[in-house]
Structure formats: structure tokens, C-alpha cells
N, C-alpha and C positions, 0 to 999 in steps of 0.2 A: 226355145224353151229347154231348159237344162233335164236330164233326165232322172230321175229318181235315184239311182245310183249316184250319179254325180252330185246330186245336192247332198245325200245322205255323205257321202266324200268327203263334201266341203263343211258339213257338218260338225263330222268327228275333226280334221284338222282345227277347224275355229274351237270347238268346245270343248275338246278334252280336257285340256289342262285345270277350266274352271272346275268339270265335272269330279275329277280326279281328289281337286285343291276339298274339293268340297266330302268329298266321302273320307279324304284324310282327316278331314278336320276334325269329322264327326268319328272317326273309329280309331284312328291314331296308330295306324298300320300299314308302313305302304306299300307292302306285299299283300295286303289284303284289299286295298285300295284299287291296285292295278287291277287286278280279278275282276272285283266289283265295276272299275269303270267301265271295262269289255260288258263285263252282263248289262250295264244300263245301254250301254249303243248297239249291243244285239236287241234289248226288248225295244231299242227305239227303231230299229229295223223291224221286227213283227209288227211295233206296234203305228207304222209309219201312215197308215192309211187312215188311223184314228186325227191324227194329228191337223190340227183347225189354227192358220194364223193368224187368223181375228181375232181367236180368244187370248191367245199370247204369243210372246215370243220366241223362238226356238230355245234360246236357253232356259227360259220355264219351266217349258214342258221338258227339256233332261233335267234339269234338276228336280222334278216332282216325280218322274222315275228314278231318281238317284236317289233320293228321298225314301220310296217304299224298297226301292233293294238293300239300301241302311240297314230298313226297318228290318226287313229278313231275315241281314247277316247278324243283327243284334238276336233276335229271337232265337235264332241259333246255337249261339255263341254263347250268351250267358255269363259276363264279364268271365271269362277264360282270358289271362294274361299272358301275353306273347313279348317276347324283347328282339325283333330283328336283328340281323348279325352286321346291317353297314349303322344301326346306332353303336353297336358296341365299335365294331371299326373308327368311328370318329373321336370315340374314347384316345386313339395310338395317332389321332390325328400331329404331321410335324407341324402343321404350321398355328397347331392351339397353344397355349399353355393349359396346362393342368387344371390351374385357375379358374380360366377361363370356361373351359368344358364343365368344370363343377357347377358354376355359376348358374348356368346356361341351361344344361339337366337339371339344375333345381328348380327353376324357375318354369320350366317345361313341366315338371312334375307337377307345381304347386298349381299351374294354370290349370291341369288335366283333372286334378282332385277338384279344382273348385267348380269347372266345368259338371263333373259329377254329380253335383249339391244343387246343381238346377232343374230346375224340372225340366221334361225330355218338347216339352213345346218351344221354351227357351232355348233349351241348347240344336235343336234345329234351329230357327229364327237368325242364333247367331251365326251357328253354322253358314248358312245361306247368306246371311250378311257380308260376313269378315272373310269367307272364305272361296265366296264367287262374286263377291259385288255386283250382288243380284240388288236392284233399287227395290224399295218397300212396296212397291206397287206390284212387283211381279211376284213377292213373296206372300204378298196376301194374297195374288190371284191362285198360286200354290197350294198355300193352305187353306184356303177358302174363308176366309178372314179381312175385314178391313185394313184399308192402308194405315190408319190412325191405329188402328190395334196393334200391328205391326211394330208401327214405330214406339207406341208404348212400351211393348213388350222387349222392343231391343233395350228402350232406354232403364227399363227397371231390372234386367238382366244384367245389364252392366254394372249397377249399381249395387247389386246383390255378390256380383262376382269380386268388384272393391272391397266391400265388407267383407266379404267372406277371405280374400285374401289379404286384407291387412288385421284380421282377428289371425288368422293362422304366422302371418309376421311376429304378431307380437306374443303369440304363444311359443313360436320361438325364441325370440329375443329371451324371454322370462328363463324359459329349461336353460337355454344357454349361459347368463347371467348368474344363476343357481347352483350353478356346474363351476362357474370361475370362483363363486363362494365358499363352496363347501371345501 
């Protein structure tokens, strides 16, 4: 039988990344990210005794503690903008073109703004989805919600986020368009 340390061990190895992918997702920080994933695997060390594998499965359960220390850092924080220094670094990236990098930060922007415009159920949901590939089943066990709700919610989030970024497309196209006329 493994001992509690060593499975917590082999825990943090197998999960961090997901844990990590997933608070980045949602906060878009990854100096605040790394922070945050230490606090969700120390609360899953205090909180290790709680823990039942019947009800789910280890990745779950950290991500439903990544989930409320999210919640934490947001209440916090209070959209306070931060620019890390290895994004700007990759601005002087040699092997980008300029272009390229433009391209790339706008498109990162434009996803991060539309992300915004969704409700904070939605942008966990996808969170969880796209950013741990956690299956619909364990994100309902998560949130305490149907799998069917779930998967609703992923798919009209998606489709809100289309919208919402191809209306913001074509309100630039237009200023830009407007700008070569005048």
C-alpha cells in the first residue's frame, strides 16, 4: 500500500500541469498561476483526508480546489492588470517575425476580452474543459450540475464566444475600412 506522502507525490507529478493549464486559463497570469497551483496542492495536502474516490477522481477533486482558489484570487484582485515580463520578452522573440507576434497578441487579446463577456459559470465550464480535459462528467460532479447541463453550457459558450468575436471582427474591419477612406 503506497503511503500518503507518496501518493500525494505522485499526485502533484501526474497533475500539476493540468492544474496549472487550468488556473492559467482562467486568470491569464503565469506568475500568478504558479503561486495559485502551490496553494491548490498544499490545500489538497490539509485537505487530503476529506478526500473520497468513489465520488470522483483525483483530478476533480484538484480542480474543484483550483476552482475556489481561482475564486479567491479573483475576489482579490479585482480585474487589476498585470503584463508579465517573459510576454513582453517574446515581443524580441528571433525566431518570430513581428507579424507574426502581432498577430498572435491580437488574437490572444481578442479571445481574453470575449472570454470576459461571458458569464463567470461559462468561463469556468470552459475553463475546465479546454484547459484540463476534464470530461463533462467530472465537471458536473465539480460543479454540482448535470452532465447534460454541462455539455449545454459548453456548447452555447462557444457559440456566444463565435458571436461575440466575429461581431468584434467586423467592427474592426469597418474603423479600418473608414480609416483607408477618409
Amino acid at each position: 500500500m503506497m503511503s500518503a506522502e507518496a501518493f500525494l507525490e505522485d499526485i502533484y507529478r501526474q497533475y500539476y500541469k493540468n492544474v496549472y493549464n487550468y488556473i492559467c486559463f482562467r486568470i491569464n497570469n503565469h506568475f500568478d498561476a504558479e503561486e495559485l497551483a502551490s496553494t491548490v496542492f498544499e490545500n489538497a495536502i490539509q485537505r487530503f483526508q476529506t478526500y473520497k474516490p468513489m465520488l470522483s477522481p483525483v483530478e476533480a477533486w484538484l480542480i474543484g480546489i483550483a476552482k475556489n482558489v481561482v475564486t479567491d484570487h479573483l475576489r482579490r484582485r479585482k480585474h487589476k492588470v498585470f503584463v508579465p515580463i517573459d510576454e513582453i520578452a517574446s515581443l524580441i522573440s528571433e525566431y518570430r517575425q513581428p507579424e507574426e507576434v502581432a498577430v498572435v497578441n491580437e488574437q490572444n487579446r481578442a479571445l481574453i476580452q470575449a472570454m470576459a463577456r461571458l458569464k463567470e459559470k461559462e468561463r469556468q465550464v470552459l475553463s475546465m474543459k479546454f484547459a484540463t480535459d476534464l470530461r463533462n462528467n467530472e465537471i458536473a460532479r465539480i460543479l454540482k450540475v448535470s452532465d447534460s447541463n454541462v455539455g449545454v453550457i459548453v456548447h452555447r459558450a462557444v457559440q456566444k464566444l463565435r458571436r461575440i468575436l466575429e461581431e468584434e471582427d467586423g467592427r474592426y474591419e469597418k474603423r479600418g475600412s473608414k480609416q483607408c477612406i477618409d
